[in-house]
C-alpha positions in Angstrom: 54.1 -31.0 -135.7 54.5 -27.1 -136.2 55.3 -26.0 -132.8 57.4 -29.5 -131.6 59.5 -29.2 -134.7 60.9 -25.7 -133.1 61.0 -26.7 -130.0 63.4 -29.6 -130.2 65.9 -26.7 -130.9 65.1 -25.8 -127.0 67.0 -28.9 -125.8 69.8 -28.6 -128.2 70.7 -25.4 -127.4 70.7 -26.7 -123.9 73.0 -29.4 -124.6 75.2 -27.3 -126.5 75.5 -24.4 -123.7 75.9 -27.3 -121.1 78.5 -29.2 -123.1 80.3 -25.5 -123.6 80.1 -25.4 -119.7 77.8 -22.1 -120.8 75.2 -23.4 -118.9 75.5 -24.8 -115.1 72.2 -25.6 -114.4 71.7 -23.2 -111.8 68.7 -20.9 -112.7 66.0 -22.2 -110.5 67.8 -23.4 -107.6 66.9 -27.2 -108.0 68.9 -29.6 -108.7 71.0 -29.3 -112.1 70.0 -32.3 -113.3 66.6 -32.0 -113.3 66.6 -28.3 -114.5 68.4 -30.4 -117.9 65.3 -32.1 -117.4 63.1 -29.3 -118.1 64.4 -28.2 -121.4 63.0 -31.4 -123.2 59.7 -31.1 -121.4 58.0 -28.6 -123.9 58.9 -30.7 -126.8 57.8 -33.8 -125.3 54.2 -32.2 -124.2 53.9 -30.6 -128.0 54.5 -33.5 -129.4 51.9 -35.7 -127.5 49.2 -33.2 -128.1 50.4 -32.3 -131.4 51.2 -36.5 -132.6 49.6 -38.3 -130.0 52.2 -40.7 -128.1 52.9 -43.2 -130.7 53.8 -41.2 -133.2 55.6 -38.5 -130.7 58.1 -41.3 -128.8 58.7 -42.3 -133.0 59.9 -38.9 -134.1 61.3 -37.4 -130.7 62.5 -40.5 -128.8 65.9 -38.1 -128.2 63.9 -36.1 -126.1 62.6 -38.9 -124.3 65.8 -40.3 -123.7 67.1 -37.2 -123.0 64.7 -37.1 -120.0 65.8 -40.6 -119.2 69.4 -39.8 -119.0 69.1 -36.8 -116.9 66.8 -38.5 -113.6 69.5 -41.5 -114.2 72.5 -38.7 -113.8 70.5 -37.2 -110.9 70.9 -40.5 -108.7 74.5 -41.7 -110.3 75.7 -38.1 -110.3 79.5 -38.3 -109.9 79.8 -34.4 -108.3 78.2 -36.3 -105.0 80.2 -37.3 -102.5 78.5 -40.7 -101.8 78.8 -41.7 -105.4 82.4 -41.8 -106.3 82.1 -45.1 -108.9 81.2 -42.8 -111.8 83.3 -40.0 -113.6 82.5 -36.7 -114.3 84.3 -37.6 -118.1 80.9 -40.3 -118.1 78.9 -37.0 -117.3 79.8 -34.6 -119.6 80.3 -37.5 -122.4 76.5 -38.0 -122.3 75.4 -34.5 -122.7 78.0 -34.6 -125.6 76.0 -37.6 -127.6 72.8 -36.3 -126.4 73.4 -32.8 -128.6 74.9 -34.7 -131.1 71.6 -36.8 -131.0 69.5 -33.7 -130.7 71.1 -32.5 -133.8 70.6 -35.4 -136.1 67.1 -35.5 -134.8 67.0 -31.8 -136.2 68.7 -32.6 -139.4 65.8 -35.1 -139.7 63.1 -32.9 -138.8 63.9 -30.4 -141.2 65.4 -31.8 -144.2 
């Protein structure tokens, strides 16, 4: 649990950046939701080595969700024009409770 404990703070600093509109997601040239994807990758694969997956979807099921969330966003993704039944407010409010998530999951970790 020594290196996943650290790098949970990889997806909260995410969050944060994204929910500061900081951070657009557009680094790698592929889609933005699935570059939000990516930041709760490393944790995820730590965690499974480090935990197994019992254990890891137990202490980190943020991250998890967090990866669920973001392919979800990437087909209901309000900024398309095909998909005008959701809200950018919808959007942004889930990276919102996902860093606030993130950062009781930290809290946790390390109190």
């Amino acid at each position: 649990m020594i290196l996943s404990k650290y790098l949970i703070f990889l997806p909260f600093i995410s969050c944060l950046m994204i929910v500061l509109n900081v951070y657009n997601g557009d680094i790698l040239g592929i889609p933005s939701d699935f570059e939000y994807l990516l930041w709760y990758t490393p944790v995820i694969i730590s965690s499974i080595i480090e935990l197994g997956i019992k254990k890891s979807l137990y202490i980190y099921h943020v991250a998890y969700l967090g990866v669920i969330l973001m392919i979800f966003w990437y087909y209901e993704s309000p900024f398309r024009p095909t998909k005008k039944i959701r809200h950018r407010t919808e959007y942004y409010d889930t990276h919102a409770l996902l860093c606030a998530l993130v950062y009781h999951t930290i809290y946790e970790i390390f109190r």
